[in-house]
N, C-alpha and C positions, 0 to 999 in steps of 0.2 A: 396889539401892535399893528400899526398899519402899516403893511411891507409895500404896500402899490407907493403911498410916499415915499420913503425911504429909497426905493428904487430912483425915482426922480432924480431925490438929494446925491446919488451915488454916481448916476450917470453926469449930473451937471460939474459934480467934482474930480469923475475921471478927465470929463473935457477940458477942466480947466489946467489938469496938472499934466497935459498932453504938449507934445511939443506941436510946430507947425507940418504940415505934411510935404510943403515945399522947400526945405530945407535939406541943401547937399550937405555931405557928409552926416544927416541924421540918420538914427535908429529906428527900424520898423518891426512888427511883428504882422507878417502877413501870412498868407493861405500857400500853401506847396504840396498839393496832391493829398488833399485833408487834413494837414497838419499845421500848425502853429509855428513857424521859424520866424528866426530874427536874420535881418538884413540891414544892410548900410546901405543909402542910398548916391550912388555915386552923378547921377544927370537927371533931369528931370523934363521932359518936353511938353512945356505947359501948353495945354489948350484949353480951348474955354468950355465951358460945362465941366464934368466932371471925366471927362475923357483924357485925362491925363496920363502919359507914360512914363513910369520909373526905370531906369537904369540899377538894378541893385546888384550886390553881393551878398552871398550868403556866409556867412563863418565857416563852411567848407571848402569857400575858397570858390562855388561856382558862380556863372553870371548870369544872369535873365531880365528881361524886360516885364514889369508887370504894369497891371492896370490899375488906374484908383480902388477901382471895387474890390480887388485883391486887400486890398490894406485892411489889418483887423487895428493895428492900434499907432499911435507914435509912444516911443519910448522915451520915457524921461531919463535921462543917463545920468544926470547931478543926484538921483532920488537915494540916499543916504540911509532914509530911514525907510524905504520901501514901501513908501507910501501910496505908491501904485498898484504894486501886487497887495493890499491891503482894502483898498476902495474895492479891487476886483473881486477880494473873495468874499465880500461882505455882499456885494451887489450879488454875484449869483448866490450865495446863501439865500438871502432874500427871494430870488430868483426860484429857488427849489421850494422856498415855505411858500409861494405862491400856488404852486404849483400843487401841493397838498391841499391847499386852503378851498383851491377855484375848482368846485364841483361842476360846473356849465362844461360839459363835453361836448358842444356847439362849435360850428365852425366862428372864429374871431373875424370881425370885421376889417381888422389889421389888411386887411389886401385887400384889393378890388380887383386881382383876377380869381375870379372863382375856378378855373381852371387849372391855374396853376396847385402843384404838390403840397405848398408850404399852406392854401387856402382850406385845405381838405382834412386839415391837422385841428387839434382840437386844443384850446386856448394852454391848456393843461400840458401836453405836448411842444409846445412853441417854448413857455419856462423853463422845461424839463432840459430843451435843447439851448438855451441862451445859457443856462445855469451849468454847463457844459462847455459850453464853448469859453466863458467868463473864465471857468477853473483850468482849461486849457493855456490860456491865454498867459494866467497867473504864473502857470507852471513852465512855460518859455521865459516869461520876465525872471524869473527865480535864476532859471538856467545859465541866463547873460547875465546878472548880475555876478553870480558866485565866481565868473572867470578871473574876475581882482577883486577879491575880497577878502577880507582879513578873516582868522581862523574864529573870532566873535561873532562878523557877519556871515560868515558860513554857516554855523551853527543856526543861525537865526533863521536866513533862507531855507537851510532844511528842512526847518520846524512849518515854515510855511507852506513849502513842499506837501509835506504831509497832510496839511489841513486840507491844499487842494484836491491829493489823491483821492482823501475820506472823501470830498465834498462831491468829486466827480464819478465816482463808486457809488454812491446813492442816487446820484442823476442818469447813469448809466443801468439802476434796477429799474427806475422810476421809467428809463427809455426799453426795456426787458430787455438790452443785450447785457448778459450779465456774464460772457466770457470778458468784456471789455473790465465793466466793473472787479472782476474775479480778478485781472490784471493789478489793476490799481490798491485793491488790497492787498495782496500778497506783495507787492515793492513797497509797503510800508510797514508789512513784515518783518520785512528782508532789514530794515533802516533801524525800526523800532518793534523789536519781537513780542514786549509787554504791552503794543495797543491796545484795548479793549473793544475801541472803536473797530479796528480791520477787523478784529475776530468776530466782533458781533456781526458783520459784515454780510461774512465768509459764511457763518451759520445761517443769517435769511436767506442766502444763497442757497445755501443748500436743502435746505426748510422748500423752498418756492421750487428748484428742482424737483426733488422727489415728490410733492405733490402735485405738477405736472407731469411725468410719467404718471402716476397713479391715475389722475384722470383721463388722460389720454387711452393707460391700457383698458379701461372702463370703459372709453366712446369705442375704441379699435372692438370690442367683443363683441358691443351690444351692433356693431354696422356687420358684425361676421355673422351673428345670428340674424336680423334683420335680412341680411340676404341668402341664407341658407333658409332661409323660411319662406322668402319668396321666390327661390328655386323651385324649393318641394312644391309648392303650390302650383309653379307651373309646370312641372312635370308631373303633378296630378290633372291637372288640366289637358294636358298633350294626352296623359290614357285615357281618360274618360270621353274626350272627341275621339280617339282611335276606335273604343269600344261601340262608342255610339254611330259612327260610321259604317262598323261592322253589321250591327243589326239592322242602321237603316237599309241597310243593303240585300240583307235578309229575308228582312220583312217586305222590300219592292220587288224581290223574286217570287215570293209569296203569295203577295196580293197582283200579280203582274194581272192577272185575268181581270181582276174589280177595277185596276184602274184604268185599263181600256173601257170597259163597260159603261164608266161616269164620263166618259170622255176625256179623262190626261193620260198626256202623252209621256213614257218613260225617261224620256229624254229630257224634257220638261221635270219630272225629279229628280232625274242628278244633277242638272242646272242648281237647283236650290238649295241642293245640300253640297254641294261645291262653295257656293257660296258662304254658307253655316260657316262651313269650314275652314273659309280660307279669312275670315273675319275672326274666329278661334284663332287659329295659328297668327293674326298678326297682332294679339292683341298681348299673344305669349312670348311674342319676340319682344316686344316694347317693352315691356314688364323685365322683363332680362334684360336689356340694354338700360332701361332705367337705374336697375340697382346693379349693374357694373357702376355705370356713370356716378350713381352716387358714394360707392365705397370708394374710388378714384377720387374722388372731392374730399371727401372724410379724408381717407390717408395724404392727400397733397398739405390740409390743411395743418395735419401734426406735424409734420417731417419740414413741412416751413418756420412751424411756430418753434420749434426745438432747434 
């Protein structure tokens, strides 16, 4: 199956069953603090480009001005058969089998700021995140529909419901937050307690947890030994200069007479072995700040990734 097509065909027939975006009193589904809401567009103050400002409401009755970019979709309100939240969950299906398929962990050319965050994501990542936001989307449109719907089409919304949460619960492992995913199956649990889908779900969940601790407590032992090793070494290092200090000092009381004799001057070796020593001592400090420094990295890196 080629999903790169398919894609296309999906996107050109959300656009088509889209309403207009300048349209008062239309429906939108737009962005509010990461979330997907629907709003009714009450004014519209056109400018040109795409710097347009909406006047909306939201179904909770609040009011905000947004901007074009803010708009994730137009709502079709006649859509009867739901054929909207239908294109969308097909399109991010699609969306997430891409995302398995496309082995190139490369950055996508899709942007030409290389700088930018979304530039630094890897093609794999960018599906992972549409096929997310797609099942998002779906599962607002579900929401406002179900508000007058008859007890057949409610049923039905639900059941689409559910295909989104599955769909977004595997885009959410695919993204490793998988408290989000853990969310998304367990409310379809809650809906439909015989899914097999959520429970298999819940199980790779917990499958991919516990062998992330396990390897995790595997790197955390082998960084403890690692630097309990290079402790020791340098507090074998600190005695053996201490000891050796001691004899050269020794043995320059010692030979004090010879080395007047050849002409050096005492002072003249404790210069040099001052120096020995103070190239010892800093080379044992480094070594110690090195493997703090690295056990520090080591544990920032679990305690992020968990």
């Amino acid at each position: 199956d080629d999903y790169t097509c398919a894609v296309s065909y999906y996107e050109a027939a959300l656009h088509f069953v889209s309403s207009k975006f300048g349209e008062i009193g239309g429906t939108l589904i737009v962005k509010k603090k990461g979330h997907c809401v629907v709003a009714e567009v009450d004014y519209v103050e056109d400018d040109e480009g795409n710097d347009s400002k909406y006047d909306v409401t939201f179904l909770s009755g609040e009011e905000a001005t947004i901007a074009h970019g803010d708009i994730l979709l137009a709502v079709w309100t006649n859509d009867v058969t739901f054929f909207q939240t239908r294109i969308l969950l097909n399109l991010s299906r699609c969306l997430l089998k891409l995302a398995h398929v496309d082995t190139n962990r490369g950055d996508s050319n899709c942007s030409d700021d290389d700088n930018s965050a979304l530039s630094k994501k890897s093609r794999r990542e960018k599906y992972t995140q549409s096929a997310v936001l797609g099942s998002s989307i779906a599962i607002s449109l579900c929401d406002y529909h179900i508000l007058e719907a008859s007890d057949e089409s409610a049923r039905e919304l639900k059941s689409l419901v559910e295909k989104a949460r599955l769909l977004r619960s595997r885009a959410f492992i695919g993204l490793r937050k998988f408290r989000n995913a853990t969310v998304d199956a367990k409310k379809v649990l809650c809906q439909n307690p015989s899914s097999r889908e959520a429970q298999s779900i819940l199980s790779d969940i917990k499958a991919i947890n516990s062998y992330n601790k396990l390897m995790d407590k595997r790197l955390s032992k082998e960084v403890c030994r690692w630097v309990q090793s290079a402790t020791e070494i340098s507090k074998r290092g600190a005695e053996a200069t201490s000891s050796s200090g001691d004899s050269v000092s020794t043995d320059q009381n010692d030979e004090d007479g010879q080395s007047t004799q050849i002409g050096v001057e005492p002072t003249q070796l404790e210069t040099e072995d001052w120096q020995i020593d103070r190239w010892r001592i800093a080379r044992m400090i480094s070594m110690e700040i090195f493997s703090v420094f690295a056990f520090v990295v080591v544990m920032w890196a679990i305690y992020v990734k968990e």
